[in-house]
TINUDREN-950730 format. One record per residue (C-alpha): residue in one letter; chain; x, y, z. Coordinates in steps of 0.1 Angstrom, whole numbers, plus 2048, in hexadecimal, padded with zeros to 3 digits. Layout:
# TINUDREN-950730
A / A / X / Y / Z
...
This chain:
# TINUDREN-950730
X / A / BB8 / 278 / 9A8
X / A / BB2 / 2A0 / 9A0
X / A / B93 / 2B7 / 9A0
X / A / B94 / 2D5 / 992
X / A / BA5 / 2D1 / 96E
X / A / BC4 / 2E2 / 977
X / A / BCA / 2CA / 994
X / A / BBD / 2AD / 97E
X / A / BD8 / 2B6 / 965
X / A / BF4 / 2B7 / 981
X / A / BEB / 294 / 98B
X / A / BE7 / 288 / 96B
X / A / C0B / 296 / 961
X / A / C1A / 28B / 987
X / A / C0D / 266 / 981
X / A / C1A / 263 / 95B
X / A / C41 / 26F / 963
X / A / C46 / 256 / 94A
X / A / C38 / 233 / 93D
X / A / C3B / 216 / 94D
X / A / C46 / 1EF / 93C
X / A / C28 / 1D8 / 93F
X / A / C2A / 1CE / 968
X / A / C2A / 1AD / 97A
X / A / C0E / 19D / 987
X / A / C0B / 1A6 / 9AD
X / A / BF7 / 198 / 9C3
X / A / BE5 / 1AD / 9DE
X / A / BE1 / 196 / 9F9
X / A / BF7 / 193 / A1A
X / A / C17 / 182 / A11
X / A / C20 / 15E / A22
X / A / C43 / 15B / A37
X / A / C52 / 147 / A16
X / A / C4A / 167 / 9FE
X / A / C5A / 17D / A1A
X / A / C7B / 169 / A1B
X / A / C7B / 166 / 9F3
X / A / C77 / 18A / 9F2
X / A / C90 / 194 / A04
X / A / CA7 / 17E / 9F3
X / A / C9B / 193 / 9D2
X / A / C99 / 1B5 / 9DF
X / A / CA1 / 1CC / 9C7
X / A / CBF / 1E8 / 9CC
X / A / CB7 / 204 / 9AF
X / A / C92 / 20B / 9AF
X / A / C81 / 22A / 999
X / A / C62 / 234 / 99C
X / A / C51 / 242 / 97D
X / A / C2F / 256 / 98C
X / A / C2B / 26A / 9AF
X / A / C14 / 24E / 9BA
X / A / C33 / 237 / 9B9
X / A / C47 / 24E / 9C7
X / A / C33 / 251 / 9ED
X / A / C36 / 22A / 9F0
X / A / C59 / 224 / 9E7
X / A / C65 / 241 / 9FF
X / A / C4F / 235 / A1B
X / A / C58 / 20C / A14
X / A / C79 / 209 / A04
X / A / C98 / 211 / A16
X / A / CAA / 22E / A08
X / A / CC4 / 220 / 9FB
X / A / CB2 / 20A / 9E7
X / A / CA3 / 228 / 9D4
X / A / CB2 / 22E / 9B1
X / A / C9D / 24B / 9A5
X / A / C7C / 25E / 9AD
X / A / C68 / 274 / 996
X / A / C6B / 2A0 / 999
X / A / C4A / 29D / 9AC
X / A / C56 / 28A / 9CC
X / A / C65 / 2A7 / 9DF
X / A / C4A / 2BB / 9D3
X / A / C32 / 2C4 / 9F3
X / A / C19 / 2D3 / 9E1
X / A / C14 / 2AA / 9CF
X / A / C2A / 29B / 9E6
X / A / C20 / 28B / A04
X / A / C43 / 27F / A09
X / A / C54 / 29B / 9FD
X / A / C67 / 2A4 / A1F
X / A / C73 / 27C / A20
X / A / C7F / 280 / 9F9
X / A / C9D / 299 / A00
X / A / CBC / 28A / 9F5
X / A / CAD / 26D / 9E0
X / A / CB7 / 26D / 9BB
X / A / C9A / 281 / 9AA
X / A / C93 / 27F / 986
X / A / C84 / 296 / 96B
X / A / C6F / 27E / 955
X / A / C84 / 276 / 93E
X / A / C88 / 24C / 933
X / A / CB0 / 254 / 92F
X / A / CB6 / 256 / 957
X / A / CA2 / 23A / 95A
X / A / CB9 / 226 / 941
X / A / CDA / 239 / 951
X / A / CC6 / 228 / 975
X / A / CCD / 208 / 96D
X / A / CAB / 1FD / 980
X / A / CA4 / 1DC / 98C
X / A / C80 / 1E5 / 995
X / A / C68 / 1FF / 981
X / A / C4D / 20B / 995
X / A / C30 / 21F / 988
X / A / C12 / 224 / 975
X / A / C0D / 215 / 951
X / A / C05 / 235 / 93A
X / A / C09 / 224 / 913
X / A / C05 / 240 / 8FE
X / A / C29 / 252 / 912
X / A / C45 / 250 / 8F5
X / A / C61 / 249 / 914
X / A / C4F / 224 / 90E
X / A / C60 / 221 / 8ED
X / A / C81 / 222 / 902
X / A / C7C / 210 / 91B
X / A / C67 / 1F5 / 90F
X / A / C85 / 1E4 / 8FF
X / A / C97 / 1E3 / 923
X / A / C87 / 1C8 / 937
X / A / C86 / 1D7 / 956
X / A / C74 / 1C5 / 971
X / A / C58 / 1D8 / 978
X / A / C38 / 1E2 / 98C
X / A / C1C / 1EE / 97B
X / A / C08 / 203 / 99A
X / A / BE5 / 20D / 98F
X / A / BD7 / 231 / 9A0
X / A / BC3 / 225 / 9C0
X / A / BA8 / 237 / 9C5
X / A / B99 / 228 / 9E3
X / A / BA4 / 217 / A05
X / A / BA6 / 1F3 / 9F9
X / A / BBA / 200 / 9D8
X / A / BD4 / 20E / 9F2
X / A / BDC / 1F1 / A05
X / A / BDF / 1D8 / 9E6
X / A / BF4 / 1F5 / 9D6
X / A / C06 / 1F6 / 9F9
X / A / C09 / 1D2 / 9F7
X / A / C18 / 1CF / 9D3
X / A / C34 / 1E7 / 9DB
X / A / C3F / 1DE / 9FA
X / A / C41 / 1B6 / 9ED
X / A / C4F / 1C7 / 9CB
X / A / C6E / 1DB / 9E3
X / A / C73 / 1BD / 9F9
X / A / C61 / 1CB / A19
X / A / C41 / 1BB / A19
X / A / C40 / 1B7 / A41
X / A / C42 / 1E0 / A3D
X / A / C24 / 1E1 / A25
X / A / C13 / 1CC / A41
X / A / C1B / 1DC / A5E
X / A / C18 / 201 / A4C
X / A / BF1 / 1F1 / A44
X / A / BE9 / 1E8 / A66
X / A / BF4 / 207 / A71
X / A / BDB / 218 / A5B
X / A / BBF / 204 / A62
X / A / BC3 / 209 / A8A
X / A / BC6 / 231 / A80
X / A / BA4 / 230 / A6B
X / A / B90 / 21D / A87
X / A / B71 / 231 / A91
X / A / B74 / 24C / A78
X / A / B51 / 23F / A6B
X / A / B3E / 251 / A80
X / A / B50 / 272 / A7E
X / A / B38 / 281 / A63
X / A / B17 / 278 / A6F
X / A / B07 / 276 / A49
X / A / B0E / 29E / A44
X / A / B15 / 2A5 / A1E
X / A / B33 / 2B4 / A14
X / A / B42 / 2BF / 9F1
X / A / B64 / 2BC / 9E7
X / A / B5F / 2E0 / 9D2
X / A / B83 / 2EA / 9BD
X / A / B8E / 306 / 9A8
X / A / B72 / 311 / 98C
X / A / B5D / 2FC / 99B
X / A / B63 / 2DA / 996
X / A / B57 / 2C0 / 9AE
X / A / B61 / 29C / 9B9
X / A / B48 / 280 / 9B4
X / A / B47 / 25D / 9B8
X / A / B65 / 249 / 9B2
X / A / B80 / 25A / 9BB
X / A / B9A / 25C / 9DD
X / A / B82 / 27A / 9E9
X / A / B5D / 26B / 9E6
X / A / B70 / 24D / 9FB
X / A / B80 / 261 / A17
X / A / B5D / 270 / A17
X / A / B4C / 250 / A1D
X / A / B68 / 242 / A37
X / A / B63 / 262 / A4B
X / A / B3B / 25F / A4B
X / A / B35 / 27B / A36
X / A / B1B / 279 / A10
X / A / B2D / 284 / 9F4
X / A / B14 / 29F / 9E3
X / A / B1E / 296 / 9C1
X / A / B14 / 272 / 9C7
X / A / AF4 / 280 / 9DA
X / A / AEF / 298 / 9B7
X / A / AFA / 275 / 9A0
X / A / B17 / 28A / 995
X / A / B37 / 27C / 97F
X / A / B57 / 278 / 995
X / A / B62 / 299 / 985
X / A / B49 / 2B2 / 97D
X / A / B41 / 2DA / 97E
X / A / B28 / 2E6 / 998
X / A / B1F / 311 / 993
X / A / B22 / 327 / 9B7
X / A / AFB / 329 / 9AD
X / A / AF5 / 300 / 9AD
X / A / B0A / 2FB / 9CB
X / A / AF9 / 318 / 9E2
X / A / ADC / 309 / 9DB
X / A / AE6 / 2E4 / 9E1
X / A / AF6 / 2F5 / A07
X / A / B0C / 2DA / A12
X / A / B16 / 2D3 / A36
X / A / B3B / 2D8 / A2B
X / A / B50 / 2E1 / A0F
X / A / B6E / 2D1 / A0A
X / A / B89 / 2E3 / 9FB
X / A / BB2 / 2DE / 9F2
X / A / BC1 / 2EB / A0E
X / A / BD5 / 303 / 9F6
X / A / BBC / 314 / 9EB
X / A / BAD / 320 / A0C
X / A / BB9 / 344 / A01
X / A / BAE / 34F / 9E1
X / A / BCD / 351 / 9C7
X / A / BBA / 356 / 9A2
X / A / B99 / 357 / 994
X / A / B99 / 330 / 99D
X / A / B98 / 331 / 9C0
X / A / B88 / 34E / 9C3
X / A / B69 / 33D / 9B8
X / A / B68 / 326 / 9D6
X / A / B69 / 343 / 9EB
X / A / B4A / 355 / 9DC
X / A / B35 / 366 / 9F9
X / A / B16 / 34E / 9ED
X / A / B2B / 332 / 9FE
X / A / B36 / 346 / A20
X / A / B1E / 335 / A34
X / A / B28 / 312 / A29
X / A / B48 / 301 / A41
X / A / B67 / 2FA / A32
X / A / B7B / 2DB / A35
X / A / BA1 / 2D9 / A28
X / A / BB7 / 2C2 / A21
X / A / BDA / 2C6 / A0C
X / A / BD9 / 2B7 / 9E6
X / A / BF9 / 2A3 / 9F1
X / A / BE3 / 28B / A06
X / A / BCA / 286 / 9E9
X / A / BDE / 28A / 9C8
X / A / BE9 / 263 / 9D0
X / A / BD6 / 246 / 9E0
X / A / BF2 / 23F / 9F7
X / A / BF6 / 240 / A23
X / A / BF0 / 266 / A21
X / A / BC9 / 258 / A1E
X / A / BCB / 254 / A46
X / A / BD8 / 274 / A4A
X / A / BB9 / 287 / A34
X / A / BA2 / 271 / A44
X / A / BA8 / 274 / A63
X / A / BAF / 29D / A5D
X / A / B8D / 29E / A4F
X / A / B7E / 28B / A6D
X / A / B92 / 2A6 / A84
X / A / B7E / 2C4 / A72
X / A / B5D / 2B4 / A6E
X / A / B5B / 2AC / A94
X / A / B64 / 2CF / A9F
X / A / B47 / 2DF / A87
X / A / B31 / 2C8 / A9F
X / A / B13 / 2B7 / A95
X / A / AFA / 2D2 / A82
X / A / ADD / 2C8 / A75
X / A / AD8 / 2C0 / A54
């Protein structure tokens, strides 16, 4: 999930590393003490991941050593929520030869067909784990799910669940209806559908591009958004000093009055347990603006 279009290109190049085989099925419930014993009795010892989304869950649910191979974007912290964990784990470039040199005995990652690293790897037969983007809470805990049964830990995925649940109690209340824009660089804004619009609505807050019926991505001019005067503008917390002609649009004068709420791309550019920590971040800022009127 990006914004602006240079951020929507990174995560679109960070989630197709390479193809992906055609997965297993998975299923997304809780898994019964029998599938926990037969998993572990299957659990896999060379595991690649093939997109950054892949790459946050394995670190946090697989034990290190069963890690085979992550993609150049893990120990990136700019995309990489995990980045600090990913030091010292086999990284790859992208290309399907170190995953063939690998040896995997689990694929994990995001199907992307039209990626000619498919013609290669096709033939191979890995087992493999397609996991679909996730772009709002219940999509993160299947996706949670499938991986940890997929690495053998699915009393981690479980217990990592509950611990995020517990964590997102009583953050519903945090935004008291205010309406808030997640703005980006040149103007694009975040509407319905995507990671953003639902931290939005876990926190309490309206989404102004679902108030305006806007697209999940979409351009909003300095002139449309003055006028619309959200409670809060919600920006990539990278971009809270203005680098380029990009980001200096964000910081036009017409918006001074307007609060600012930040959060790093590395907690959005995945559904994955960073959601928790943005949401609760989020939460953290709207509450100490205070209630204004709106």
């Amino acid at each position: 999930m990006g914004f602006g279009k240079i951020h929507h290109r990174l995560r679109l190049a960070a989630c197709i590393a390479l193809a992906v085989l055609p997965g297993m099925a998975v299923e997304s419930a809780a898994t019964p003490p029998a599938q926990v014993a037969r998993s572990t009795a299957a659990r896999p010892h060379r595991i690649v991941s093939l997109n950054l989304c892949a790459d946050q869950l394995i670190v946090a649910l697989a034990d290190r050593d069963q890690i085979a191979g992550l993609t150049r974007y893990a120990t990136d912290p700019e995309m990489s929520d995990v980045a600090a964990a990913a030091r010292g784990l086999p990284v790859f470039g992208g290309a399907a030869e170190e995953v063939l040199a690998a040896d995997p005995d689990l694929v994990i990652g995001m199907p992307a067909r039209r990626n000619p690293a498919i013609a290669v790897l096709k033939g191979q037969h890995y087992r493999s784990l397609d996991l679909m983007s996730a772009h709002d809470y219940p999509g993160i805990l299947a996706s949670i799910r499938d991986v940890a049964r997929a690495v053998g830990h699915p009393e981690r995925g479980e217990a990592m669940i509950a611990r995020m649940n517990a964590q997102l109690a009583g953050l519903r209340s945090a935004g008291h209806g205010r309406v808030a824009a997640y703005y980006q660089r040149r103007g694009y804004l975040t509407g319905t559908g995507t990671l953003v619009d639902d931290l939005m609505t876990r926190i309490g807050l309206v989404n102004l591009a679902a108030k305006l019926g806007k697209p999940a991505l979409s351009q909003m001019s300095l002139e449309e958004m003055a006028a619309a005067h959200p409670d809060f503008i919600v920006m990539d917390s990278a971009t809270v000093k203005v680098a380029d002609q990009g980001t200096e649009m964000i910081h036009h004068p017409i918006l001074a009055d307007i609060p600012r709420l930040t959060i790093p791309q590395a907690w959005t550019v995945c559904g994955g347990p960073a959601y928790v920590k943005a949401a609760r971040t989020l939460a953290a800022q709207v509450q100490r603006q205070g209630i204004s009127a709106r």
